[in-house]
C-alpha positions in Angstrom: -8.6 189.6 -81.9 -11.6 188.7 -79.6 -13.1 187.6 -83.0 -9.5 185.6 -83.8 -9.9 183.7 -80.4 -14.1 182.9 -80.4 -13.0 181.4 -83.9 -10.3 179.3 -82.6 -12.8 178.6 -79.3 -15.1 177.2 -82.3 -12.7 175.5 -84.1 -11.7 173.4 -81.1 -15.1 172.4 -80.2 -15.8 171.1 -84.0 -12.7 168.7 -83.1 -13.5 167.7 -80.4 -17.0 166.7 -81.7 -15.7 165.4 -85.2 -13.2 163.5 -82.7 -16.4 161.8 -80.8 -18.0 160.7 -84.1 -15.1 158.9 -85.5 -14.4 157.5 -82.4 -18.5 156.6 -82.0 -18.3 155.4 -85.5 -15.1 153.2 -85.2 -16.9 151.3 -82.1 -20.2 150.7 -84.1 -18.0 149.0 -86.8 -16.2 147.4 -84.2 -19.7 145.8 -82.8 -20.7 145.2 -86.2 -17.3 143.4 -86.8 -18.1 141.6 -83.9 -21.7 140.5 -84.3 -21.3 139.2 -87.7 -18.1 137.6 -86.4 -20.6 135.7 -83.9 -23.2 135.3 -86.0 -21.3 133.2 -88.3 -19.5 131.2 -85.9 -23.1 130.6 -84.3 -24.5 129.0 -87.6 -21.4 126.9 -87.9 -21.6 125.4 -84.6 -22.9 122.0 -84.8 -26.1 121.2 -83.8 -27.0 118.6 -81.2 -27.2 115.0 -82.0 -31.1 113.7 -81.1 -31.1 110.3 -78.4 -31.4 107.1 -80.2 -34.5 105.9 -79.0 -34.8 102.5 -78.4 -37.9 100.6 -77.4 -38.6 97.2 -76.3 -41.5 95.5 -77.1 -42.5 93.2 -74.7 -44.2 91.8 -72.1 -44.3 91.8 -67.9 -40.5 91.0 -68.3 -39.7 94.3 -70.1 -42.8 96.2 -68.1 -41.7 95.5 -64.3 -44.0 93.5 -63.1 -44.0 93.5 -59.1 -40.9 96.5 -59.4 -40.8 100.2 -59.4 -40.9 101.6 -62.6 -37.4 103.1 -62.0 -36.5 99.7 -61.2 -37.9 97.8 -64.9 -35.3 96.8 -66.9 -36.2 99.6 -69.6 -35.1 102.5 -66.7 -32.1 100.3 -65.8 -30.5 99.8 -69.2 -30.9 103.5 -70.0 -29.5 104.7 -67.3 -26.6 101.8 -67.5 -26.3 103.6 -71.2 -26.0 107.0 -70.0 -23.5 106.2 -67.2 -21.5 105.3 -70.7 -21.7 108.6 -72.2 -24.4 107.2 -74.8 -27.1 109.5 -75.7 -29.8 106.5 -75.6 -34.0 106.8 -74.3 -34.9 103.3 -73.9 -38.6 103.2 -73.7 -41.1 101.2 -72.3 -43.3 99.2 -74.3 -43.6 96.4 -72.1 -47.7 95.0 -71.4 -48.1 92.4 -68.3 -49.4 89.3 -70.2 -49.0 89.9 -73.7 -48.2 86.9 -76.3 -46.5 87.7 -79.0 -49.6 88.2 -80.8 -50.7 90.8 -78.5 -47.1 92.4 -79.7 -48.5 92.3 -83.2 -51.6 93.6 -82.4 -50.1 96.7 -80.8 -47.6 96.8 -83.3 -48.4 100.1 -84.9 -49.2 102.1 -81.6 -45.5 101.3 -80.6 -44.0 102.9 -84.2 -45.8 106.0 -83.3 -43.1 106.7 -80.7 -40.1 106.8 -83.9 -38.2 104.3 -82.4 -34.7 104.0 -84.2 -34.6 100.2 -82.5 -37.0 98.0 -81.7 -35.7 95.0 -79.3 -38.6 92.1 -79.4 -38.8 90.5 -76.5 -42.3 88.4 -76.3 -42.9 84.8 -76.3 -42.6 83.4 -72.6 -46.2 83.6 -72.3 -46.8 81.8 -75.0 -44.8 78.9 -73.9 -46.4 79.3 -70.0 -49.7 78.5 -72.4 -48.2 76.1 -74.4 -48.8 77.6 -77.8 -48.2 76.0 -80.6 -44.4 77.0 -81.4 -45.5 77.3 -84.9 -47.9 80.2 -84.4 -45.1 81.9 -81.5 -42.6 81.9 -85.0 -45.3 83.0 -87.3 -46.3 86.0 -84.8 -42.5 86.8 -84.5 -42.1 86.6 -88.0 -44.9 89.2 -89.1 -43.7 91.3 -86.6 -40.0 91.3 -87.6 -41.3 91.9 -91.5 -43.3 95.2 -90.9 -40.7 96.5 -88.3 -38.1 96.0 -90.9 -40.4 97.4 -93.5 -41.1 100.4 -91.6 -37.0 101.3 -91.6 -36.5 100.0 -88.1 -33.5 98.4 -87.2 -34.7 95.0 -85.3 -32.8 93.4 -82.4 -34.2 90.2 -81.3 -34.4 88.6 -77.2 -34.9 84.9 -77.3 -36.7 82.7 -74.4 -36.8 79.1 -73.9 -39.6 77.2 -73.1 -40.5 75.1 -69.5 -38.9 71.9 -69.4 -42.3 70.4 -68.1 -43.8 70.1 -71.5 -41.1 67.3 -73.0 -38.3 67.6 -75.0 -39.7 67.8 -77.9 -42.3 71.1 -77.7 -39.2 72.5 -75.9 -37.0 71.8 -79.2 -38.9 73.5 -81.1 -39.8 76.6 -78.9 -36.0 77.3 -77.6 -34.6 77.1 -81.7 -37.2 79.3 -83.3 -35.6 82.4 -82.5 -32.5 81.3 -84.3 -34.1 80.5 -87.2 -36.0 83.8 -87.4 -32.5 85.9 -86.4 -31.0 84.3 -89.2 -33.9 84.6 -91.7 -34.2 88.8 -91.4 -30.5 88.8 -90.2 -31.2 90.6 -86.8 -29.2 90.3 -83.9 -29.9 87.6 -81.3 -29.6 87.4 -77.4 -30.2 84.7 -77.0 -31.7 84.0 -73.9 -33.5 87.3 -71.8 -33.4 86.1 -69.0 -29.9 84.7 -68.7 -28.1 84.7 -64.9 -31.5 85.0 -63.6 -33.6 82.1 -64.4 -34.6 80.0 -61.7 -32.1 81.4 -58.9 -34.9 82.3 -55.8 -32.2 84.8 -55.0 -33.0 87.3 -58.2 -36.6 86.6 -58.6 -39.8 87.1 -56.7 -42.2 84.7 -55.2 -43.4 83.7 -58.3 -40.3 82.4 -59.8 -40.6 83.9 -62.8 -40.6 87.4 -62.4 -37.1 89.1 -61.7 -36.7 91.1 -58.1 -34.9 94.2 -58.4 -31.6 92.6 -58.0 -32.4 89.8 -60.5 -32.9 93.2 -63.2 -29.8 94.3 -62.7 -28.1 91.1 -63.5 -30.3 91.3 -66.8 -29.1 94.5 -68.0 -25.6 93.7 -66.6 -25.6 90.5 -69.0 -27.8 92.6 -71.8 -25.7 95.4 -71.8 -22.5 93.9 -74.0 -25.1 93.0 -76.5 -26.5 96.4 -76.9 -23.1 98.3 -77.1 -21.7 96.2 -79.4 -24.6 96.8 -81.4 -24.7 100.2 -81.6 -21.4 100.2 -82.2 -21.7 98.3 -85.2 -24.5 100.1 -86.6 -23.6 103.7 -85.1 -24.2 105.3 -88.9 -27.5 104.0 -89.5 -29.2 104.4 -86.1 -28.1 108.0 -86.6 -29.6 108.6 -89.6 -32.6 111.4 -90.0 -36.3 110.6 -87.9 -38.3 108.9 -90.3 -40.9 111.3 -91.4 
């Protein structure tokens, strides 16, 4: 009898433990079930999209002469972008002074950056120096070549030329950025500094260098041109970083 009820005293307690390991058991699973669930759903997730980086290659126009750097038109335009929603880095590559043979020269550091755009906006000091339009196209045109040969997708900012050097030097200056948009078949603005020029309001005592206002009214009137561009060519500025 005493025998009878230490058995049953055992009996129970084998349960009860037999109970606690299922149980155990059936939670692990349960966790397991769980963590593979996640894991999975974690690899399907998509990944995020990289910024489109695009750079403008320049001179003081792009760089900020006599402006903050949060104040160039570079800073301004990407943060114009982002109030958008568009997941753009616009960067810098603006130099005080630099022809557009300077923008050749410097060419290759600029690519080290991966740009996925490249706008090209150089040429008003050549015509301040009265360069021979000729060698302002043939700089333009080298530089158009190896970006497009180096996969980059080419945007192009045109500039006229002072009025003080005749009509004819001005002629040839103002149309060769036409001719070279259509030749690689690049987009054109067609004139950087558009709304700003010449308005003592938007510029600083130079007249030739936009005031912080004057930037604003750049990007404001620049940044139709680069929506619509990215719009148009959303697939392929998206594609993989070059290697």
């Amino acid at each position: 009898m005493v025998f009878a009820k230490g058995y049953g005293r055992f009996a129970a307690a084998v349960n009860s433990l037999l109970v606690t390991i299922l149980l155990s058991l059936s939670g692990l699973s349960g966790l397991l079930s769980l963590s593979a669930w996640s894991g999975a759903h974690a690899q399907s997730a998509p990944a995020p999209v990289d910024a489109i980086k695009l750079a403008i290659l320049g001179d003081s126009l792009t760089a900020g002469y006599g402006v903050k750097p949060d104040q160039a038109i570079p800073a301004r335009l990407q943060a114009a972008l982002r109030a958008q929603g568009r997941n753009v880095t616009v960067i810098n590559h603006g130099v005080s002074g630099d022809t557009t043979a300077g923008g050749l020269e410097r060419l290759d550091w600029m690519l080290g950056d991966k740009p996925d755009i490249v706008l090209v906006e150089l040429g008003a000091n050549d015509a301040l120096r009265a360069t021979d339009p000729a060698t302002t196209e043939r700089n333009l045109d080298t530089i158009l070549t190896r970006l497009k040969a180096a996969g980059v997708r080419v945007w192009l900012a045109g500039m006229l030329a002072p009025r003080n050097y005749g009509p004819e030097y001005a002629r040839q200056f103002d149309g060769l950025y036409k001719k070279l948009a259509d030749k690689h078949g690049v987009p054109l603005y067609p004139f950087f500094l558009e709304g700003v020029a010449q308005d003592p309001a938007l510029n600083q005592a130079d007249g030739i260098h936009p005031n912080p206002k004057g930037v604003d009214v750049i990007v404001e009137h620049l940044l139709p041109f680069v929506t619509s561009n990215l719009d148009k060519n959303a697939a392929s500025v998206r594609s993989p970083a070059r290697p």
